[in-house]
DOPA-441878 format. One line per field, with one value per residue (C-alpha): residue number from 1; residue in one letter; y, z, x. Coordinates in nm, 4 decimals, padded with zeros to 6 digits. Layout:
BEGIN
k: [NUM / ...]
r: [A / ...]
c2: [Y / ...]
c3: [Z / ...]
c1: [X / ...]
end
This chain:
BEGIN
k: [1 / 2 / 3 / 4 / 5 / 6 / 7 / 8 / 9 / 10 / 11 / 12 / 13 / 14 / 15 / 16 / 17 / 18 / 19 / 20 / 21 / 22 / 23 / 24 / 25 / 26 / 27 / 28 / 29 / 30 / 31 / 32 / 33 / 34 / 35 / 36 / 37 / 38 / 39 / 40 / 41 / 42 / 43 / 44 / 45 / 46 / 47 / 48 / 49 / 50 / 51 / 52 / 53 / 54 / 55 / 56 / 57 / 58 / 59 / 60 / 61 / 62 / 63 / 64 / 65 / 66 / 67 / 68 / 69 / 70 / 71 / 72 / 73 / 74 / 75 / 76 / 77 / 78 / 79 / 80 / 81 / 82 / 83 / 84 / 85 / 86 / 87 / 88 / 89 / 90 / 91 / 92 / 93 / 94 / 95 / 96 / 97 / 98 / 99 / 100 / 101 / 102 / 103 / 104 / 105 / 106 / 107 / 108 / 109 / 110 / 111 / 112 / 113 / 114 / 115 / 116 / 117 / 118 / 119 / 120 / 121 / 122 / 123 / 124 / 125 / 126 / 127 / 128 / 129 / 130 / 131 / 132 / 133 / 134 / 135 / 136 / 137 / 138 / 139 / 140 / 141 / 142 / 143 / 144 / 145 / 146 / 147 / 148 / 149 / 150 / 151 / 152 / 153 / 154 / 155 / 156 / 157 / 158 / 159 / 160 / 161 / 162 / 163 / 164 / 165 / 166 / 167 / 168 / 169 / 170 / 171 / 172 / 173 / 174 / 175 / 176 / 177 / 178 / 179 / 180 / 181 / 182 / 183 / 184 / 185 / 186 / 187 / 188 / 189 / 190 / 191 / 192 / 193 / 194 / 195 / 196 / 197 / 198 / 199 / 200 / 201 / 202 / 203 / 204 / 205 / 206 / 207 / 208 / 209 / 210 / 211 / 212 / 213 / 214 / 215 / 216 / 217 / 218 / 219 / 220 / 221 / 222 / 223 / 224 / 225 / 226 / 227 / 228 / 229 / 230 / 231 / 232 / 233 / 234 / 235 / 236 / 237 / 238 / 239 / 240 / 241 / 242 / 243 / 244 / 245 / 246 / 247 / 248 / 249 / 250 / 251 / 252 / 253 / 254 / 255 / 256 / 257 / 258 / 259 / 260 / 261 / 262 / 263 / 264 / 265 / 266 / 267 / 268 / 269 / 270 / 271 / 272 / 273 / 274 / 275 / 276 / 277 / 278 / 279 / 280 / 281 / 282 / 283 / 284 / 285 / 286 / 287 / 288 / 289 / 290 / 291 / 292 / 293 / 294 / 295 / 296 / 297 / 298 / 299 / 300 / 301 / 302 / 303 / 304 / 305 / 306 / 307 / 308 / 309 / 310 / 311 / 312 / 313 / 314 / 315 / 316 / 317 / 318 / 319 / 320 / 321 / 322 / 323 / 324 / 325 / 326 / 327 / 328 / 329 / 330 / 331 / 332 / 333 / 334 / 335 / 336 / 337 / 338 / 339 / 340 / 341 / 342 / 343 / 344 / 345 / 346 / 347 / 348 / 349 / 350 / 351 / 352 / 353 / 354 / 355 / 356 / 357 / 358 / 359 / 360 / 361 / 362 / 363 / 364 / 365 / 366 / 367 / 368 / 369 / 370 / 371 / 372 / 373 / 374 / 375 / 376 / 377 / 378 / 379 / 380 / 381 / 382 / 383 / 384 / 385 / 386 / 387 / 388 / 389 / 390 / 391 / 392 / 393 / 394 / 395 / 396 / 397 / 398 / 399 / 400 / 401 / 402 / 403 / 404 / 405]
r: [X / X / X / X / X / X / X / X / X / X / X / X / X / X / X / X / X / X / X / X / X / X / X / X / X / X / X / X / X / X / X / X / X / X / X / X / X / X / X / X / X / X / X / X / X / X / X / X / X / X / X / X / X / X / X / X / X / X / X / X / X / X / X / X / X / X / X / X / X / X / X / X / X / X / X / X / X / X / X / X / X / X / X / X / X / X / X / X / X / X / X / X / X / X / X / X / X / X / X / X / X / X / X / X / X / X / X / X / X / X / X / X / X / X / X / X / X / X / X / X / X / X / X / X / X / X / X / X / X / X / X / X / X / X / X / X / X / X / X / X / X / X / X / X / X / X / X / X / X / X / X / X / X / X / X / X / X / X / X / X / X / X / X / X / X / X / X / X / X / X / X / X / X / X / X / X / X / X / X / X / X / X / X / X / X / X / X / X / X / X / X / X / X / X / X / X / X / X / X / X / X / X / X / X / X / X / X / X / X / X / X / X / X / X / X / X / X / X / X / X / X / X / X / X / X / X / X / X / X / X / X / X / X / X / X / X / X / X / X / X / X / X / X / X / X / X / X / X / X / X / X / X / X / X / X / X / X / X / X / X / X / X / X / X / X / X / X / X / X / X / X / X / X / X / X / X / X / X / X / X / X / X / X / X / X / X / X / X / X / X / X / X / X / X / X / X / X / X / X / X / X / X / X / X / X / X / X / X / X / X / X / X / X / X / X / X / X / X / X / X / X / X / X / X / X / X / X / X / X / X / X / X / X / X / X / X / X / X / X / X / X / X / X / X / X / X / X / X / X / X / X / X / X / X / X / X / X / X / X / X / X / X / X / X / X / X / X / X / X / X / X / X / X / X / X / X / X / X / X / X / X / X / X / X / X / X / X / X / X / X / X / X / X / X / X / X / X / X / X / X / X / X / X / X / X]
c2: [17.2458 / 16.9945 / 16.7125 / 16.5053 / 16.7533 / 16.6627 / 16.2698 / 16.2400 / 16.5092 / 16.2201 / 15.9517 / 16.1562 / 16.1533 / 15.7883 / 15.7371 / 16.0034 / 16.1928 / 16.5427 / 16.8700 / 16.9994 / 17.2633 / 16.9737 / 16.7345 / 17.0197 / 17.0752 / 16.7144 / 16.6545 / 17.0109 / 16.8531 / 16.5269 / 16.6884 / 16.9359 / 16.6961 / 16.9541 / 17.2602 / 17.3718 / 17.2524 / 17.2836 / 16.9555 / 16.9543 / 16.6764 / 16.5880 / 16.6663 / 16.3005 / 16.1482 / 16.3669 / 16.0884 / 15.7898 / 16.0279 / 16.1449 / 15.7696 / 15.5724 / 15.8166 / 15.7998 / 15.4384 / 15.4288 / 15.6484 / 15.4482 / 15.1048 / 15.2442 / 15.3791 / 15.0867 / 15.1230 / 15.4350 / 15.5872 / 15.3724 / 15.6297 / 15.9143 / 15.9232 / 16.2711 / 16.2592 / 16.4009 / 16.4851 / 16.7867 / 16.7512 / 17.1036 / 17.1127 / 17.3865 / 17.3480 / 17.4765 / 17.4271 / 17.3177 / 17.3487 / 17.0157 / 16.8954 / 16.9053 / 16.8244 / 16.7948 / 16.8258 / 16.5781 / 16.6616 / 16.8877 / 16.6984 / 16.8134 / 16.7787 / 16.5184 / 16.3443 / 16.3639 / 16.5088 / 16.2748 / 16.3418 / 16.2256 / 16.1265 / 15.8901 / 15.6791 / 15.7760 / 15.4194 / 15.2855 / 15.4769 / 15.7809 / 15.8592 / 16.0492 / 16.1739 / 16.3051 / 16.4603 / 16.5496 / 16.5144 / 16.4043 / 16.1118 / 16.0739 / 15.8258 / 15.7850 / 15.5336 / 15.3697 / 15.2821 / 14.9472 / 14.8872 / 15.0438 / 15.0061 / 15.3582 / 15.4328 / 15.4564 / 15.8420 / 15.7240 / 15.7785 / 15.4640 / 15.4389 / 15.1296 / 15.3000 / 15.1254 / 15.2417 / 15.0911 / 14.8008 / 14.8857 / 14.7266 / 14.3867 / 14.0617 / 13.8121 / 13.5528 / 13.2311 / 13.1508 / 12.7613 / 12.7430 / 12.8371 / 13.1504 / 13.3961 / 13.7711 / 14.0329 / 14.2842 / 14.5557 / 14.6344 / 14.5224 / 14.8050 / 14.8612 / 14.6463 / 14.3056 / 14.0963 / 13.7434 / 13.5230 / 13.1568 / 12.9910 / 13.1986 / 13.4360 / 13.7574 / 13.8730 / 14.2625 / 14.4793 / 14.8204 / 14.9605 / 14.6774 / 14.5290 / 14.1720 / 14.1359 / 13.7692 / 13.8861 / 13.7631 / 13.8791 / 13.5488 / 13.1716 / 12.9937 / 12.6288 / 12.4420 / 12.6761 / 12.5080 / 12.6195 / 12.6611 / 12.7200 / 13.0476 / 13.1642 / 13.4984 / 13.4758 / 13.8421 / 13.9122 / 14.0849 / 14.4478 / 14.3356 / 14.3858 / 14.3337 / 14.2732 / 14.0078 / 13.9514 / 13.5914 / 13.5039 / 13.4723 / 13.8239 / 13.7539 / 13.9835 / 13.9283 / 14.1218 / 13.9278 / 14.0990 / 14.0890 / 13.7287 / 13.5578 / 13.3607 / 13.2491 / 12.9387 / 12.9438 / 12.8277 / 13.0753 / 13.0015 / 12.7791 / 12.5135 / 12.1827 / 12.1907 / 12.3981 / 12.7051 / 12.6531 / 12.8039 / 12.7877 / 13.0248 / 13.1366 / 13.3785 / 13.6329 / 13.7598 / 13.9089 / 13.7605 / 13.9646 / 13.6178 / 13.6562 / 13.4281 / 13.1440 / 12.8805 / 12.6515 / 12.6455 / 12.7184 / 12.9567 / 12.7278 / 12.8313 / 12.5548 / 12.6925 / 12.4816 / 12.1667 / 12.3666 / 12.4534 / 12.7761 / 12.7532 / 13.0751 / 13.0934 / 13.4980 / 13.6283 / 13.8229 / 13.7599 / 13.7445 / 13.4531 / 13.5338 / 13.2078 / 13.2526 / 12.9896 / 13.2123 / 13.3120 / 13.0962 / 13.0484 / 13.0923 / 13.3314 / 13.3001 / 13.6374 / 13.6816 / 14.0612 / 13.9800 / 13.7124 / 13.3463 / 13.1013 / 12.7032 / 12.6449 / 12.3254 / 11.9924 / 11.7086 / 11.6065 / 11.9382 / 12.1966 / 12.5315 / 12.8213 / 13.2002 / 13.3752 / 13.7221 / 14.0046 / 13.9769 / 13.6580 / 13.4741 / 13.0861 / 12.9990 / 12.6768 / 12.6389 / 12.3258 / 12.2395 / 12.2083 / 12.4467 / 12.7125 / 12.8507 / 13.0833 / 13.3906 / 13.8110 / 13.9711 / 14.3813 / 14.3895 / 14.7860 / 14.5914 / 14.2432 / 14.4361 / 14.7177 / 14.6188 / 14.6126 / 14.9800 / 15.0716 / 15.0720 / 14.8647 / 14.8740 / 14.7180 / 14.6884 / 14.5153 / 14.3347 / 14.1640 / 14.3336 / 14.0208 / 14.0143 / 14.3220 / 14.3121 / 13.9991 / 14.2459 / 14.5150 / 14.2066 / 14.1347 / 14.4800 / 14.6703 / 14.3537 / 14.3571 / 14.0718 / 14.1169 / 13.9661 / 13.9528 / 13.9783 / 13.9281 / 13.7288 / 13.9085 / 14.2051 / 14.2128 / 14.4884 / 14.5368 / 14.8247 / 14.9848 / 15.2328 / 15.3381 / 15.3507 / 15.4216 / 15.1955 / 15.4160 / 15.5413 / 15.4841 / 15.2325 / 15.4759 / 15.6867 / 15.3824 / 15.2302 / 15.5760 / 15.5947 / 15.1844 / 15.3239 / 15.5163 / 15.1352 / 15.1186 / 14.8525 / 14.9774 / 14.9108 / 14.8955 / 14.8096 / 14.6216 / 14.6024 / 14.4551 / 14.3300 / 14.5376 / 14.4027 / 14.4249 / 14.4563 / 14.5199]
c3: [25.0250 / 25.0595 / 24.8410 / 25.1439 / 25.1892 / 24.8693 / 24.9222 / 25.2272 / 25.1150 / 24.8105 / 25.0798 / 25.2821 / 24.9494 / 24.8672 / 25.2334 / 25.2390 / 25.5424 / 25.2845 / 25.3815 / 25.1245 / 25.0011 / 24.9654 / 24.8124 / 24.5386 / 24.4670 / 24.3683 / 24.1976 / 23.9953 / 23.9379 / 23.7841 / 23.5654 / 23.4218 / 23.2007 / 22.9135 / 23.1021 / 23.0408 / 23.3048 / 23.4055 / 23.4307 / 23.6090 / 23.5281 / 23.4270 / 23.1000 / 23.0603 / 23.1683 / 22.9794 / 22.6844 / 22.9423 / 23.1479 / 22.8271 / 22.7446 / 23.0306 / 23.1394 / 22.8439 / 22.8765 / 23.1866 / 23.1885 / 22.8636 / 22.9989 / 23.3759 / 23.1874 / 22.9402 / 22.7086 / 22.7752 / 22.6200 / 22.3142 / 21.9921 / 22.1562 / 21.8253 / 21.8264 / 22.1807 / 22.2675 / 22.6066 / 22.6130 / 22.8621 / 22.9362 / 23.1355 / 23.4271 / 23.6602 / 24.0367 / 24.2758 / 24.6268 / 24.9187 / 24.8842 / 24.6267 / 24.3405 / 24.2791 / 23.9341 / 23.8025 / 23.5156 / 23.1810 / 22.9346 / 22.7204 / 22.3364 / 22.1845 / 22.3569 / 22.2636 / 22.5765 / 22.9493 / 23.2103 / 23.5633 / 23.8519 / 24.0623 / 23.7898 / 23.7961 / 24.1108 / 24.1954 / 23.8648 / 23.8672 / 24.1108 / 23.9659 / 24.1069 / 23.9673 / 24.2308 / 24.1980 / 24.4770 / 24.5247 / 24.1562 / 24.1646 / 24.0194 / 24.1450 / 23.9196 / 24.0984 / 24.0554 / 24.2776 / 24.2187 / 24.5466 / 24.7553 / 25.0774 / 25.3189 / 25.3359 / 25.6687 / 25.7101 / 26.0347 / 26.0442 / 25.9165 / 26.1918 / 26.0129 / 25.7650 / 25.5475 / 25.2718 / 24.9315 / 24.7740 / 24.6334 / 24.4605 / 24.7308 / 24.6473 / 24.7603 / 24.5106 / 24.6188 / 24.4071 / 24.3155 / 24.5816 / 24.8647 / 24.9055 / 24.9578 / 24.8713 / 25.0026 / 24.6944 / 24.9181 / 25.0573 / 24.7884 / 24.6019 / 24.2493 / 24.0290 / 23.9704 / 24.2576 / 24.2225 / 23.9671 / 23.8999 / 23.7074 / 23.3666 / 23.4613 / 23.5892 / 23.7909 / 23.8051 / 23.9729 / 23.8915 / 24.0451 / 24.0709 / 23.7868 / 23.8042 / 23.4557 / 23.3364 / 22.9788 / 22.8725 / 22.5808 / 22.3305 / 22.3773 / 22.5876 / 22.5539 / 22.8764 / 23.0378 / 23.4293 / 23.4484 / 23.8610 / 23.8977 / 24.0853 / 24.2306 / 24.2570 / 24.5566 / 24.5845 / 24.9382 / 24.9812 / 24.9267 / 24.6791 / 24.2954 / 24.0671 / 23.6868 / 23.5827 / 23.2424 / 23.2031 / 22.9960 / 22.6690 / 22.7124 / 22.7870 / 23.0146 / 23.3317 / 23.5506 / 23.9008 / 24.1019 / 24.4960 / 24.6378 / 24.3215 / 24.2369 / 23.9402 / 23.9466 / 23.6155 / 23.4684 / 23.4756 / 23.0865 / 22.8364 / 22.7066 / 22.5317 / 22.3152 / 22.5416 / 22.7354 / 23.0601 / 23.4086 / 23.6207 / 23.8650 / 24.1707 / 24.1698 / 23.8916 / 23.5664 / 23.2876 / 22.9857 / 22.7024 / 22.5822 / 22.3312 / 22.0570 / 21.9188 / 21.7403 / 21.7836 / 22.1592 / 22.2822 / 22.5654 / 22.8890 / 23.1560 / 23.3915 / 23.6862 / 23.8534 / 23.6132 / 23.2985 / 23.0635 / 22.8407 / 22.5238 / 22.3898 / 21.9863 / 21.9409 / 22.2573 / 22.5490 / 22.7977 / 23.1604 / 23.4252 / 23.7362 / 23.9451 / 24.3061 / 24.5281 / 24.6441 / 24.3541 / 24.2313 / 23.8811 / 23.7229 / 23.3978 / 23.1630 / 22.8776 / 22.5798 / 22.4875 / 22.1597 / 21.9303 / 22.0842 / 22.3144 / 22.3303 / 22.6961 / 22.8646 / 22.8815 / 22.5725 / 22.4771 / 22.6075 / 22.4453 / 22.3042 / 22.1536 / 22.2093 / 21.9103 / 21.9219 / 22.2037 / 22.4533 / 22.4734 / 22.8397 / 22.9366 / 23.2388 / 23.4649 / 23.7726 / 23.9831 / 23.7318 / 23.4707 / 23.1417 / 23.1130 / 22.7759 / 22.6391 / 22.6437 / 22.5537 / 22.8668 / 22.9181 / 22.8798 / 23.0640 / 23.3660 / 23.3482 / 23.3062 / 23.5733 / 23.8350 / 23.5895 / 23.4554 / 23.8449 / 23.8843 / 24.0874 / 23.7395 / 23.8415 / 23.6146 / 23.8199 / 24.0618 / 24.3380 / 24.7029 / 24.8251 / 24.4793 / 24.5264 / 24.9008 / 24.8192 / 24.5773 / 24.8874 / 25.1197 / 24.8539 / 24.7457 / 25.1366 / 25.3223 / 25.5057 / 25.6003 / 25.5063 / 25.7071 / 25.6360 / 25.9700 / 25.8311 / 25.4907 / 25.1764 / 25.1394 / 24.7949 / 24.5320 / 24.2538 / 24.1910 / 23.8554 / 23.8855 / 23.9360 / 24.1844 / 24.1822 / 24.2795 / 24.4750 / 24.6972 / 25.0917 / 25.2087 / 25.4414 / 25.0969 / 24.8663 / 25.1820 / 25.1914 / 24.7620 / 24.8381 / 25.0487 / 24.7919 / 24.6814 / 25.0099 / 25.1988 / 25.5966 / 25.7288 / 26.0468 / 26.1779 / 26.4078 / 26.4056 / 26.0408 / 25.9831 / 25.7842 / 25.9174 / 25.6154 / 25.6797 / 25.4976]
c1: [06.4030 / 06.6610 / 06.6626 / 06.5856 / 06.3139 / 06.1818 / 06.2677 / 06.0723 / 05.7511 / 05.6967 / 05.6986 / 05.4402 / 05.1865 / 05.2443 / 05.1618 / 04.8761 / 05.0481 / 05.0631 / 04.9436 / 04.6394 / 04.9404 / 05.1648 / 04.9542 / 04.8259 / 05.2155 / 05.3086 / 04.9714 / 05.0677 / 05.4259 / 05.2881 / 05.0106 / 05.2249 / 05.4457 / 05.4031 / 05.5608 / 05.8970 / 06.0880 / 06.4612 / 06.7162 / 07.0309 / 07.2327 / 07.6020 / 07.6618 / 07.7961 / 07.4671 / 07.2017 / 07.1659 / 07.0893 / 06.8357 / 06.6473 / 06.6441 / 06.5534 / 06.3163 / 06.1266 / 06.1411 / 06.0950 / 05.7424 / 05.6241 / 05.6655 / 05.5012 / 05.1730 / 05.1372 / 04.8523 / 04.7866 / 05.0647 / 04.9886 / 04.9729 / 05.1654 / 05.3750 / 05.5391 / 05.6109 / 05.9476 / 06.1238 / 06.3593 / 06.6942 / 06.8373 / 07.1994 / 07.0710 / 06.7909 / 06.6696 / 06.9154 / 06.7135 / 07.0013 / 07.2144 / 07.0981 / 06.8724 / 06.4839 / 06.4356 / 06.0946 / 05.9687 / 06.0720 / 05.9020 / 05.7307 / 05.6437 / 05.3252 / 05.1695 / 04.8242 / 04.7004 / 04.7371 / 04.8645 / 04.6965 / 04.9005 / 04.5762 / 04.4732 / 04.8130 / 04.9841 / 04.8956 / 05.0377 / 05.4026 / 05.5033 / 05.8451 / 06.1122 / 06.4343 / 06.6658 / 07.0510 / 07.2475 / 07.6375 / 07.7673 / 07.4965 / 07.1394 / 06.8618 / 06.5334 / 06.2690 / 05.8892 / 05.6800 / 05.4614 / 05.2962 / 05.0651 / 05.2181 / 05.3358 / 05.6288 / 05.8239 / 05.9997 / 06.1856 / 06.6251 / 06.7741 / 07.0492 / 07.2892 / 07.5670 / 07.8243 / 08.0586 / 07.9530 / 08.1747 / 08.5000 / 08.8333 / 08.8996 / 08.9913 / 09.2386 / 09.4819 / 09.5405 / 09.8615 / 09.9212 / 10.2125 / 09.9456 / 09.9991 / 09.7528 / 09.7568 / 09.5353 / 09.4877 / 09.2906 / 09.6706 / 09.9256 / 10.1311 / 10.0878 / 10.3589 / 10.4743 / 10.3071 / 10.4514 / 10.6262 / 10.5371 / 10.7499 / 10.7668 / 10.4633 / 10.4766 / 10.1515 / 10.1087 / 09.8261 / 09.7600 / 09.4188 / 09.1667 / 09.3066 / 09.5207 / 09.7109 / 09.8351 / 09.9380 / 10.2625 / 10.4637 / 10.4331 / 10.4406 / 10.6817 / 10.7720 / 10.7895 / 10.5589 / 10.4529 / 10.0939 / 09.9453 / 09.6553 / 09.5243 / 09.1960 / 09.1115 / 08.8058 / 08.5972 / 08.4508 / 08.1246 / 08.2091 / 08.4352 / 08.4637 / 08.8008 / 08.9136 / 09.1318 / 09.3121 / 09.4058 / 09.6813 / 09.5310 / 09.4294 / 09.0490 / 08.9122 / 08.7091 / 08.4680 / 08.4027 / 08.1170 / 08.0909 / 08.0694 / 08.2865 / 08.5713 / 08.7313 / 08.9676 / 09.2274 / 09.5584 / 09.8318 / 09.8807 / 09.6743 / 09.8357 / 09.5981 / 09.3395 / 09.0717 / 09.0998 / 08.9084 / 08.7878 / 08.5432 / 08.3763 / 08.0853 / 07.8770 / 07.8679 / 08.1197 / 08.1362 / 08.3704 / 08.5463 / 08.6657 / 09.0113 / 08.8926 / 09.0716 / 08.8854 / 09.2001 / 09.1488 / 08.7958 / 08.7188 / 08.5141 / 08.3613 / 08.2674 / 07.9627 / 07.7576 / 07.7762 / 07.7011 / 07.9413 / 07.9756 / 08.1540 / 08.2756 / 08.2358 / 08.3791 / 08.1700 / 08.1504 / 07.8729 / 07.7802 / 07.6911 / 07.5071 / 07.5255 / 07.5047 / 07.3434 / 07.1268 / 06.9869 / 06.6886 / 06.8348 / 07.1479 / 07.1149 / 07.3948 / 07.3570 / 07.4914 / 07.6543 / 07.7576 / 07.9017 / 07.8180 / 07.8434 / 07.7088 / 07.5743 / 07.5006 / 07.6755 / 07.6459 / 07.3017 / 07.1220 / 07.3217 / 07.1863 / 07.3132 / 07.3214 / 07.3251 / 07.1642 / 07.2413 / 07.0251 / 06.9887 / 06.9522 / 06.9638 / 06.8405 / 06.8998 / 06.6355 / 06.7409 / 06.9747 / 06.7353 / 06.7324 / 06.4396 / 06.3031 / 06.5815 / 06.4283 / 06.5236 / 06.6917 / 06.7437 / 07.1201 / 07.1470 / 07.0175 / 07.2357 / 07.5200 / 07.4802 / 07.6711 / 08.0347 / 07.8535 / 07.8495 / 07.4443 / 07.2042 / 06.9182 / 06.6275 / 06.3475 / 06.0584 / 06.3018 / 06.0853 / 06.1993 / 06.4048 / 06.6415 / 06.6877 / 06.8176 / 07.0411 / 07.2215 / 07.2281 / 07.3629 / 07.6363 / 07.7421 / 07.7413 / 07.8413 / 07.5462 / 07.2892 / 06.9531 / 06.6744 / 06.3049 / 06.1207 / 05.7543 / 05.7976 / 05.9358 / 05.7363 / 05.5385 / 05.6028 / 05.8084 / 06.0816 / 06.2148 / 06.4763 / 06.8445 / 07.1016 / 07.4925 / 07.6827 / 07.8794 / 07.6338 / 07.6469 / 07.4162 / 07.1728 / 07.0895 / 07.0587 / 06.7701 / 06.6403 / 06.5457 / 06.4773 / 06.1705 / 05.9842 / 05.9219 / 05.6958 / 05.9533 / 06.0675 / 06.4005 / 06.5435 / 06.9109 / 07.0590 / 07.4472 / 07.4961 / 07.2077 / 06.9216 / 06.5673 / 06.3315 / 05.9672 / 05.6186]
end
């Protein structure tokens, strides 16, 4: 069995197409929790499977794992090897307090953990819809190192093509590129600096890390910019940005870190964090990592203080501040699409962004929610073909992905 095999016979049960023999094997699979199965994973990745899978079954089953003290999963490094890839079973589970039968919660959380070709995919199901087993006939490459500078004299540089080395000089600043990285960093303070101002604009597909000159460091996801100074010089160090980055902000209290996004203002106070502001996104979600930042302009200012921490702005207005799941804002820079009950049509936007592909929804936005994981360096027809297990069809036409109920 291929693991396509074993892909699309899970799709058949969830859409109660299975053979009796077929059915009785999954249903044998779930139930059995407590046999002693075989894993096959990277050796690298063992620690966030045994993790996140526990997590991941805990949070899916709710109260009814609730006094399973004592219960331990067991990762082993070898497993069953099933043609091109790998099915792996569930993990053995130790002592439990009770027995876990798939018919009772298939509805509730039909998980899947799937390796094949260096990358793992682990997904729940939360809606009762079938699942459609026909070939998904669009393909793309997944996103990749792209961006294009737009220096302060006008010119524009495509970074996709450009060698590694010094690309430009302005003035007194050297700009160097060395594999999806765009380094500012100077060596000390210059008087009489001239400071331009460059934007570094990420297409779809796109991703890229840029060091400003202060030595704060900057993740732009697909569909960003970031607009800075080619050196700090004042009382404030400030830029502003679209669509969604991550700060490692240098810290110096003599000349605050700003980030200016769509009229809010994030003040760094020792911090790195994250902003997701597209304009397609209902709210903008500004995270702290660690340290802190003050968010919002004079008058409605609040503070991040604790890791984990998430402001929100709907409409321009300020939400509760509220405890986000950092593993999942911070996927995309990790290289995942984590989605822990993402509704269908977040979910696609992020597909739009990250394949360059438009996403259309031909019958309203399907309902449903999905938890689970996908590399970001998958091509697009296997990450729609682990999407379906969520219950959600896809066709193609050209570049545009058709997504119905």
């Amino acid at each position: 069995m291929t693991t396509q095999d074993a892909q699309l016979l899970l799709q058949r049960y969830l859409a109660g197409d299975c053979t009796a023999e077929e059915k009785e094997l999954l249903e044998a699979w779930w139930v059995e929790l407590q046999a002693e199965f075989e894993w096959e994973v990277p050796a690298e990745q063992e620690g966030v499977v045994h993790d996140r899978m526990l997590s991941r079954i805990k949070a899916e089953l709710g109260n009814e794992l609730e006094g399973t003290a004592g219960v331990q999963v067991e990762m082993r490094t070898s497993g069953r090897q099933t043609g091109k890839g790998t099915l792996v079973e569930e993990a053995p589970v130790k002592a439990p307090v009770r027995r876990l039968e798939w018919r009772r919660y298939a509805g509730v959380a039909a998980a899947v953990l799937v390796i094949a070709g260096g990358s793992w995919f682990w997904f729940s199901r939360h809606s009762a819809q079938p699942v459609d087993g026909s070939p998904i006939t669009i393909e793309a490459n997944p996103g990749g190192d792209r961006a294009v500078l737009m220096l302060g004299n006008g010119q524009h540089i495509l970074l996709d093509s450009a060698a590694n080395g010094t690309l430009a000089i302005q003035g007194k600043d050297r700009i160097t590129k060395q594999d999806g990285l765009l380094d500012y960093r100077r060596n000390g303070k210059e008087e009489g600096t001239t400071v331009l101002m460059n934007t570094l604009a990420i297409p779809r597909g796109g991703q890229y890390k840029l060091i400003l000159a202060d030595g704060t460091k900057v993740w732009l996801d697909a569909s960003s910019s970031i607009t800075y100074p080619t050196a700090f010089v004042g009382k404030t160090r400030q830029v502003s940005i679209t669509g969604e980055a991550y700060f490692e902000v240098a810290h110096d209290p003599a000349m605050p870190f700003e980030v200016k996004v769509q009229g809010q203002t994030i003040r760094d106070i020792g911090t790195a964090f994250n902003i997701n502001a597209y304009k397609d996104e209902p709210t903008m979600k500004i995270t702290l990592v660690n340290g802190a930042v003050a968010v919002g302009e004079p008058g409605s200012v609040v503070e991040l203080r604790q890791a984990g921490q998430q402001a929100e702005y709907k409409d321009g207005q300020p939400q509760p501040v509220h405890d986000a799941d950092l593993t999942s804002v911070l996927a995309w820079k990790n290289g995942l699409f984590y989605l822990t009950s993402a509704d269908i049509a977040t979910v696609m936007r992020q597909v739009g962004r990250w394949y360059d592909v438009d996403i259309q929804f031909d019958k309203g936005i399907p309902d449903g929610h999905i938890t689970g994981e996908i590399p970001r360096n998958t091509m697009l027809s296997t990450a729609l073909q682990v999407l379906r297990t969520s219950g959600v069809h896809f066709t193609a036409e050209g570049k545009t992905i058709h997504v119905m109920p």
